[in-house]
Each structure stands twice: as C-alpha cells, then as structure tokens.
N, CA and C atoms as an extended XYZ file, in Angstrom:
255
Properties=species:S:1:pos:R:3:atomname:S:1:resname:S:1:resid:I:1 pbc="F F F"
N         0.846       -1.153        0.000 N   UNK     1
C         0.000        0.000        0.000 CA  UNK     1
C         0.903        1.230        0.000 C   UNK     1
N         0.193        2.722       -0.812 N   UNK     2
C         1.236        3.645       -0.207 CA  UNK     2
C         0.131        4.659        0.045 C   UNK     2
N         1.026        5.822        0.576 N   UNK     3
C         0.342        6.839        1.083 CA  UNK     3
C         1.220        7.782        0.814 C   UNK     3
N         0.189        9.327       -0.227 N   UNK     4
C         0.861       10.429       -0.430 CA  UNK     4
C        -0.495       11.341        0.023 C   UNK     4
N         0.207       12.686        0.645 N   UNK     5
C        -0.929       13.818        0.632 CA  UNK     5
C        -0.535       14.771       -0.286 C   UNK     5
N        -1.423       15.455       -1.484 N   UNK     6
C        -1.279       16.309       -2.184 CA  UNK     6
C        -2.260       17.869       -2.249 C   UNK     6
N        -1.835       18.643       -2.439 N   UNK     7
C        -2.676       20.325       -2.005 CA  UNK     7
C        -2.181       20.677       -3.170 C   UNK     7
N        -3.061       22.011       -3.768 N   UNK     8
C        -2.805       23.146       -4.781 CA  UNK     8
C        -1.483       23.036       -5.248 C   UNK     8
N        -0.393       22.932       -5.000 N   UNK     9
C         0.448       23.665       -4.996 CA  UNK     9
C         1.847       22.679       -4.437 C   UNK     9
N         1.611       21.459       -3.842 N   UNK    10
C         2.938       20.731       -2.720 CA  UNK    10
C         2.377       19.166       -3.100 C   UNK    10
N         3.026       18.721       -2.440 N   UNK    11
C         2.655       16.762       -2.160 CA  UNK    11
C         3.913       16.672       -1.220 C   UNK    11
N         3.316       15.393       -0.501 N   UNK    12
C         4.151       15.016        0.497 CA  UNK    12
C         5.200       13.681       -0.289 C   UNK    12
N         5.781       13.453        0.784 N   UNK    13
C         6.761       12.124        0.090 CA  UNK    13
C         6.131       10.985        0.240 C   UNK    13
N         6.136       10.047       -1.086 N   UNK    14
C         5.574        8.766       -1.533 CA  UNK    14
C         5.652        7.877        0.198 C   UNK    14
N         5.214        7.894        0.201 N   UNK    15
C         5.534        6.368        1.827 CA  UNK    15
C         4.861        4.888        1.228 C   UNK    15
N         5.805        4.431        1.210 N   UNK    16
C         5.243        2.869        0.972 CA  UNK    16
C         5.367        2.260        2.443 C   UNK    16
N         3.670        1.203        2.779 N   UNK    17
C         3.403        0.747        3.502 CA  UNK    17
C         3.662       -1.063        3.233 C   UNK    17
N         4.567       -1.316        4.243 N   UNK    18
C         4.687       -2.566        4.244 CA  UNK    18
C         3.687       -3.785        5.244 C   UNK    18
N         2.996       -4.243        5.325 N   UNK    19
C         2.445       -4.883        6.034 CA  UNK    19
C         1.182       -3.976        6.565 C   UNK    19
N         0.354       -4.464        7.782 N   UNK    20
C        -0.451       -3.715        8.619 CA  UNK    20
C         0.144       -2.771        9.058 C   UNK    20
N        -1.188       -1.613        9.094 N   UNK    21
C        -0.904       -0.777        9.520 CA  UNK    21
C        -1.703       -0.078       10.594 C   UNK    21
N        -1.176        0.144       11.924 N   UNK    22
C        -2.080        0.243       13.174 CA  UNK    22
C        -2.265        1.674       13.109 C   UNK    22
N        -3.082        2.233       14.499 N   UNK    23
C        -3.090        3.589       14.686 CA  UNK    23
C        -2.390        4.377       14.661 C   UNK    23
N        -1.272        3.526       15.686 N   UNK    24
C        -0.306        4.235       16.292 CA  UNK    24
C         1.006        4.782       15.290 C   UNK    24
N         0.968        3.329       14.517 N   UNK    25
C         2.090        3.756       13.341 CA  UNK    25
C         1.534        4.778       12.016 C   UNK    25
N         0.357        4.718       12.085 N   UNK    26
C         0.039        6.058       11.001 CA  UNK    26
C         0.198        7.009       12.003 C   UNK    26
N        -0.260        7.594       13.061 N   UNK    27
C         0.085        8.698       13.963 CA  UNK    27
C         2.067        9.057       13.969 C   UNK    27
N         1.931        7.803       14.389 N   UNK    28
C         3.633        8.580       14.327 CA  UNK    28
C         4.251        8.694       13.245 C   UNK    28
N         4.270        7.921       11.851 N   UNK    29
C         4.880        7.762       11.018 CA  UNK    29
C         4.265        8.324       10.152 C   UNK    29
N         2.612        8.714        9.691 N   UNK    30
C         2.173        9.277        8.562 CA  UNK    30
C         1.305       11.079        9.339 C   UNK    30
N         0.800       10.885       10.220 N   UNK    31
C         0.399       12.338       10.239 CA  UNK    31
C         1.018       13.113       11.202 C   UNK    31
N         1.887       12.671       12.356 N   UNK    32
C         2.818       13.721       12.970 CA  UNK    32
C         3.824       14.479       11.882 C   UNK    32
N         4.735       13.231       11.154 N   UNK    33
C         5.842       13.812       10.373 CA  UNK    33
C         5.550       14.669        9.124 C   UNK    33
N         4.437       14.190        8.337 N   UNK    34
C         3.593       14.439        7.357 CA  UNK    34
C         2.646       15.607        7.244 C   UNK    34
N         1.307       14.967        7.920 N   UNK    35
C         0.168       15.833        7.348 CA  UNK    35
C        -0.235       16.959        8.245 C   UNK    35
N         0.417       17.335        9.600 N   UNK    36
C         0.299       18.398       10.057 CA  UNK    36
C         1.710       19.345       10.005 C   UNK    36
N         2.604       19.166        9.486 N   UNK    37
C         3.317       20.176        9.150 CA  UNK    37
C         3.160       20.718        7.556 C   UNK    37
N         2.572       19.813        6.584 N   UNK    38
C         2.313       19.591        5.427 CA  UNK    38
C         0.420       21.039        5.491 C   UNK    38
N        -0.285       20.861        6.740 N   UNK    39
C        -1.811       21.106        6.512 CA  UNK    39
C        -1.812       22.568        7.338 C   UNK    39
N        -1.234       22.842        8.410 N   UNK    40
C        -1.078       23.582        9.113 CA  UNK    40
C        -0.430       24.934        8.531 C   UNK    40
N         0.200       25.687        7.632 N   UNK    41
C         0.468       26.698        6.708 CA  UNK    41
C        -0.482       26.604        6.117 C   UNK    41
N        -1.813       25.974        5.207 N   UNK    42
C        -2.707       26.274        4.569 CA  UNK    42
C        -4.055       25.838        5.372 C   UNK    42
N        -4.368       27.743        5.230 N   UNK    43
C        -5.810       27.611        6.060 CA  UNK    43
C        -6.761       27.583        5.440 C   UNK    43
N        -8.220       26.959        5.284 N   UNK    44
C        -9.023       26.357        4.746 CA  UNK    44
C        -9.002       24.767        4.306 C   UNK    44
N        -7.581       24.270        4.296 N   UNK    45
C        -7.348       23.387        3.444 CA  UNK    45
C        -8.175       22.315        4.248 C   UNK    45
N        -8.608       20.984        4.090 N   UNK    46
C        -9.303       19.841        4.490 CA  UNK    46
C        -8.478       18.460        3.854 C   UNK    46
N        -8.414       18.026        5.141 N   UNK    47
C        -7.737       16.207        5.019 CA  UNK    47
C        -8.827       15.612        4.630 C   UNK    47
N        -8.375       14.985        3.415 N   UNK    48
C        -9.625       14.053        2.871 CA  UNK    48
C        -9.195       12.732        3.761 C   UNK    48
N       -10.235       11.685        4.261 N   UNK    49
C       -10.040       10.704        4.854 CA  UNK    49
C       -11.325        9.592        4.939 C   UNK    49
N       -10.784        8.498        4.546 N   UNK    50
C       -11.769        7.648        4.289 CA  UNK    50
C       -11.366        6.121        5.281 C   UNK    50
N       -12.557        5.104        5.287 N   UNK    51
C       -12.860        4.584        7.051 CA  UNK    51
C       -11.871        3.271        7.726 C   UNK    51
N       -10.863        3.015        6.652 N   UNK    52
C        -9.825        2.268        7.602 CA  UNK    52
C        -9.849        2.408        9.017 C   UNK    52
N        -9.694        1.286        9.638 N   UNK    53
C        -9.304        1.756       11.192 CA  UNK    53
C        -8.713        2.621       11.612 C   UNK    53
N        -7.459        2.678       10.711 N   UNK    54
C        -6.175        3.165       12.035 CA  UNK    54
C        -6.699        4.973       11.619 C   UNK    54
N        -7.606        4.871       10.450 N   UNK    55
C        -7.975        6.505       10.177 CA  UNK    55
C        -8.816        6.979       11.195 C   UNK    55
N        -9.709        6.101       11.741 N   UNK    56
C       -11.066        6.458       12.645 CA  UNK    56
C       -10.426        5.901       14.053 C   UNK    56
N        -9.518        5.492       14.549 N   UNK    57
C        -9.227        5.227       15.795 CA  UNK    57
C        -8.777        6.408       16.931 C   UNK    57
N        -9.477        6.354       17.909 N   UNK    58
C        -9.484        7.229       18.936 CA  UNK    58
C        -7.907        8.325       19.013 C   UNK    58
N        -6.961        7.451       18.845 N   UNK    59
C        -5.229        8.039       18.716 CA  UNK    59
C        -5.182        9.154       17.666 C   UNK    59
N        -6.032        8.316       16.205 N   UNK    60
C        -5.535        8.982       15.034 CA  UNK    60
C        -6.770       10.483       15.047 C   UNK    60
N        -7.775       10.661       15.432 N   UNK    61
C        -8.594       11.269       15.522 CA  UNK    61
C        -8.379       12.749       16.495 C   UNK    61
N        -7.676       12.149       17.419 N   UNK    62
C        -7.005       13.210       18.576 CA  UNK    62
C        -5.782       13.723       17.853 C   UNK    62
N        -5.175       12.922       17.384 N   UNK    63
C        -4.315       13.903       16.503 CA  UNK    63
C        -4.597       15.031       15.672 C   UNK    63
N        -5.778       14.799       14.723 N   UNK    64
C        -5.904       15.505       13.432 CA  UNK    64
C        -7.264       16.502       14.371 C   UNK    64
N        -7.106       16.963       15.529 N   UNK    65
C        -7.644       17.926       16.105 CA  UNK    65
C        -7.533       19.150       15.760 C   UNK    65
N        -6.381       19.639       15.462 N   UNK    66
C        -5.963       21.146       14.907 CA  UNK    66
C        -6.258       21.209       13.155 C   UNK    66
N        -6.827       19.924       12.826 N   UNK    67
C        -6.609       20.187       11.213 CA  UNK    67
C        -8.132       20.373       10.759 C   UNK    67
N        -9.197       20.616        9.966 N   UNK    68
C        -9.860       20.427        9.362 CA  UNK    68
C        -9.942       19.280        8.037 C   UNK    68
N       -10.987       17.928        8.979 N   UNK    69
C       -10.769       16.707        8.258 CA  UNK    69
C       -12.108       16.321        7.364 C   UNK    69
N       -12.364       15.821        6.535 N   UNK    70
C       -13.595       15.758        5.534 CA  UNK    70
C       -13.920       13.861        5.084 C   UNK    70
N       -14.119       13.848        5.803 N   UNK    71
C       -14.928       11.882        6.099 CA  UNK    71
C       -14.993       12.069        3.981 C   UNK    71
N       -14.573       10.820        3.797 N   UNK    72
C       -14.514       10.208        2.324 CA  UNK    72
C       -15.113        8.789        2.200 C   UNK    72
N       -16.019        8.808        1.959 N   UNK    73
C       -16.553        7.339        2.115 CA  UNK    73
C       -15.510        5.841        0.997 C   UNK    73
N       -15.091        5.279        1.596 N   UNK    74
C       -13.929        4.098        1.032 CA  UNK    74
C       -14.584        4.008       -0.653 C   UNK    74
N       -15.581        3.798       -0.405 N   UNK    75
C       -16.510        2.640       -2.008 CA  UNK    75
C       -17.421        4.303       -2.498 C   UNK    75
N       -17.145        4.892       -2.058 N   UNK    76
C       -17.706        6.107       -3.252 CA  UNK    76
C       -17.821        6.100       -4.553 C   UNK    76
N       -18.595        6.593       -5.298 N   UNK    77
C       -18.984        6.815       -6.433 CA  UNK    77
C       -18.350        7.337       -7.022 C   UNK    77
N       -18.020        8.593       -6.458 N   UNK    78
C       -16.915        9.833       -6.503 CA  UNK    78
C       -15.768        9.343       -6.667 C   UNK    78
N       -14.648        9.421       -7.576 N   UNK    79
C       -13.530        9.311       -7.136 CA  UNK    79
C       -12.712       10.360       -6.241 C   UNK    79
N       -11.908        9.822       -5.498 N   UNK    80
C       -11.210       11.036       -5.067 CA  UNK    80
C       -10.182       11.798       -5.431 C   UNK    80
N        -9.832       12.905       -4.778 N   UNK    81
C        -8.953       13.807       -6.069 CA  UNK    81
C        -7.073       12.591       -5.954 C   UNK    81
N        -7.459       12.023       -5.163 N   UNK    82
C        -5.557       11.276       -4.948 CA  UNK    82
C        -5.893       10.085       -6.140 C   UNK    82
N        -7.261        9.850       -6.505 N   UNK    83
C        -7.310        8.937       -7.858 CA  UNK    83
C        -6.426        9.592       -9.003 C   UNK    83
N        -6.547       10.714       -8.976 N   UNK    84
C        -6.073       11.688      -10.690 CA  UNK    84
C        -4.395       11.584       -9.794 C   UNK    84
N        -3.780       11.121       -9.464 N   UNK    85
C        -2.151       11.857       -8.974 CA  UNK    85
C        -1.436       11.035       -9.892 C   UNK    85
C-alpha cells in the first residue's frame, strides 16, 4: 500500500506501507511527520479521509484535532482527487 498527501500547490513524500498498519504507526509515522506540518500553513485546506481503522481510531482522531478533516466514504462513487495523482 502507499500513502501520499497532495494540495494546490505541494505533495508530500511517496511512503510505501509494508504490512499492517495500526493507529499508532500512522500517527507517528504518517500524520505527525507528514500531514500536520504539510496542513497547518494552509488555512481552509481539508484532510480528505476515508474509514480504515487506524484513520477512525481514537489516537488517530485526537491527533488531526488542529486540522480540518472531511470523512470520504472508502466505495464512493466519486472518485477522489488522490485517484487523478
């Protein structure tokens, strides 16, 4: 699996995910280092996020407190904009 965040203007660095992936290791490894130094200079901006565990788990949720986050339903109709990257 991998994981990139992209805005107007930036993208974060490719992360390839090896194996499971818990709360704790997306907290420390994908949105401490990542998506709040990455979200936090752009105001208005919104974390798209869709319903994996470790996305909706109590840890990862308390984290993304300071950010403005926008629920993405997994099986949408919609694609999402990280489909076009």
């Amino acid at each position: 699996m991998i994981w990139v965040a992209i805005t107007y203007n930036t993208r974060s660095t490719l992360i390839l995910i090896r194996g499971s992936m818990t709360a704790q290791w997306y907290v420390h490894d994908i949105l401490q280092p990542h998506v709040l130094p990455l979200m936090h200079p752009l105001p208005g901006a919104n974390f798209e996020l869709d319903n994996p565990w470790p996305h909706t788990a109590r840890v990862s949720q308390d984290c993304l407190r300071t950010v403005t986050t926008h629920p993405w339903p997994s099986r949408s109709l919609d694609l999402s904009s990280i489909e076009y990257f």
